[in-house]
C-alpha positions as CSV (number, residue, x, y, z in Angstrom):
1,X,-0.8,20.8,-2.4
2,X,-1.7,18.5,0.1
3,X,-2.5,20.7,3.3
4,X,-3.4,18.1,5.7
5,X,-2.1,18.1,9.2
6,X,0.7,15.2,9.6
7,X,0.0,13.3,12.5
8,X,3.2,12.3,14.4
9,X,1.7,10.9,17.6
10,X,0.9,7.5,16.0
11,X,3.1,4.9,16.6
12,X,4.9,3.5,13.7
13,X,3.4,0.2,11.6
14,X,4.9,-2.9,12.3
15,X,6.1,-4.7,9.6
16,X,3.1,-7.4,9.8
17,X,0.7,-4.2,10.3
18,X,2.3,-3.0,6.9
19,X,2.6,-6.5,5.0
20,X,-1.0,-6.5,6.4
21,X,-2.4,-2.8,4.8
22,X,-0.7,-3.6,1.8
23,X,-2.6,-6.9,1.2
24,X,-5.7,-5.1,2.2
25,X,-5.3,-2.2,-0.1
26,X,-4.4,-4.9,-3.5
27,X,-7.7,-6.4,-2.5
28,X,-9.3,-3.3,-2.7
29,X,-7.7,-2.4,-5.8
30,X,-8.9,-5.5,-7.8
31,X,-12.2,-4.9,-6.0
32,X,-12.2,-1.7,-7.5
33,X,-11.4,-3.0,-10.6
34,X,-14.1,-6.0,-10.6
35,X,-16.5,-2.9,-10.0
36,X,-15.1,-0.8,-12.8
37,X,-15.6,-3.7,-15.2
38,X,-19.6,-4.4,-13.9
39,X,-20.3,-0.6,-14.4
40,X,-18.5,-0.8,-18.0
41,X,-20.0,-4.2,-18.7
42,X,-16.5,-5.3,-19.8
43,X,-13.2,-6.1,-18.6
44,X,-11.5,-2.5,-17.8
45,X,-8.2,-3.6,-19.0
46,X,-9.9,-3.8,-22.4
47,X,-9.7,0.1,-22.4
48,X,-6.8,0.9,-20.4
49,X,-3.5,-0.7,-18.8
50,X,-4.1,-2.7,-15.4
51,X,-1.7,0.4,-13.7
52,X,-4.0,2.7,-14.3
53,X,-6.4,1.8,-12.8
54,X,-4.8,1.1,-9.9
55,X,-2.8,4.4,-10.0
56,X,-6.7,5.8,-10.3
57,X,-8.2,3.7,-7.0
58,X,-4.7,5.6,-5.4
59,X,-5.6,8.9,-6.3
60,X,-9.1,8.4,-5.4
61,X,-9.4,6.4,-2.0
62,X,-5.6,4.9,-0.4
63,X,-5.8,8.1,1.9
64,X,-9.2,7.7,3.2
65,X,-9.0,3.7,3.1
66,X,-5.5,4.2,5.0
67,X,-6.6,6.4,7.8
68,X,-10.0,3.2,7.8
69,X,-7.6,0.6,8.3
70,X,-5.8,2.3,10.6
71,X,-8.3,3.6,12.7
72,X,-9.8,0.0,12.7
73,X,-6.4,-1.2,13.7
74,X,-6.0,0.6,16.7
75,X,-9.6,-0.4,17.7
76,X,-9.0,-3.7,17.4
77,X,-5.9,-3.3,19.5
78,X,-7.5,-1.7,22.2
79,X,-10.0,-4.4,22.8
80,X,-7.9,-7.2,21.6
81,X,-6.4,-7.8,25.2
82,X,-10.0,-8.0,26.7
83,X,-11.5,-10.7,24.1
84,X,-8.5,-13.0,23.7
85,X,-6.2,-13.3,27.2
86,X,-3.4,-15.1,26.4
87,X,-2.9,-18.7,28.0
88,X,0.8,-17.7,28.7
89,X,1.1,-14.5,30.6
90,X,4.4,-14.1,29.2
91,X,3.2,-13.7,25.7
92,X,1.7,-10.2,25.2
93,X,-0.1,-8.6,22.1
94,X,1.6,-6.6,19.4
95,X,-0.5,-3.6,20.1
């Protein structure tokens, strides 16, 4: 059982923000499957179905690459208005 602390005072993913983690986490899936075939010096799907080994990555990292891209996220957003002042006042960030 998962006895984490849910934190609530986050605001809520945009849809871009969640199109966004989602692209990032397939890339790290077929990263971690790239690696998986190196270390086995064959292609992993040659032992096992493609979901797999995905559903293993899942089990193994999403949480902490989650809270990563996250935490990078807000970061980003915090210092975003600083580096990048919009030509148009009347166009604000999405942070």
């Amino acid at each position: 059982m998962n006895t984490e602390k849910f934190d609530d005072s986050r605001e809520p993913l945009s849809e871009q923000d969640l199109r966004e983690s989602a692209q990032a986490e397939r890339e790290e899936m077929l990263k971690y499957k790239w690696y998986l075939g190196e270390k086995l010096g064959h292609d992993p799907e040659d032992d096992r179905p493609a979901w797999e080994i995905f559903a293993e990555w899942v089990d193994r990292y999403a949480a902490a690459f989650r809270q990563h891209w996250e935490a990078q996220r807000r970061h980003a957003c915090l210092y975003e208005p600083l580096r990048d002042l919009p030509q148009n006042p009347a166009i604000q960030p999405d942070c």
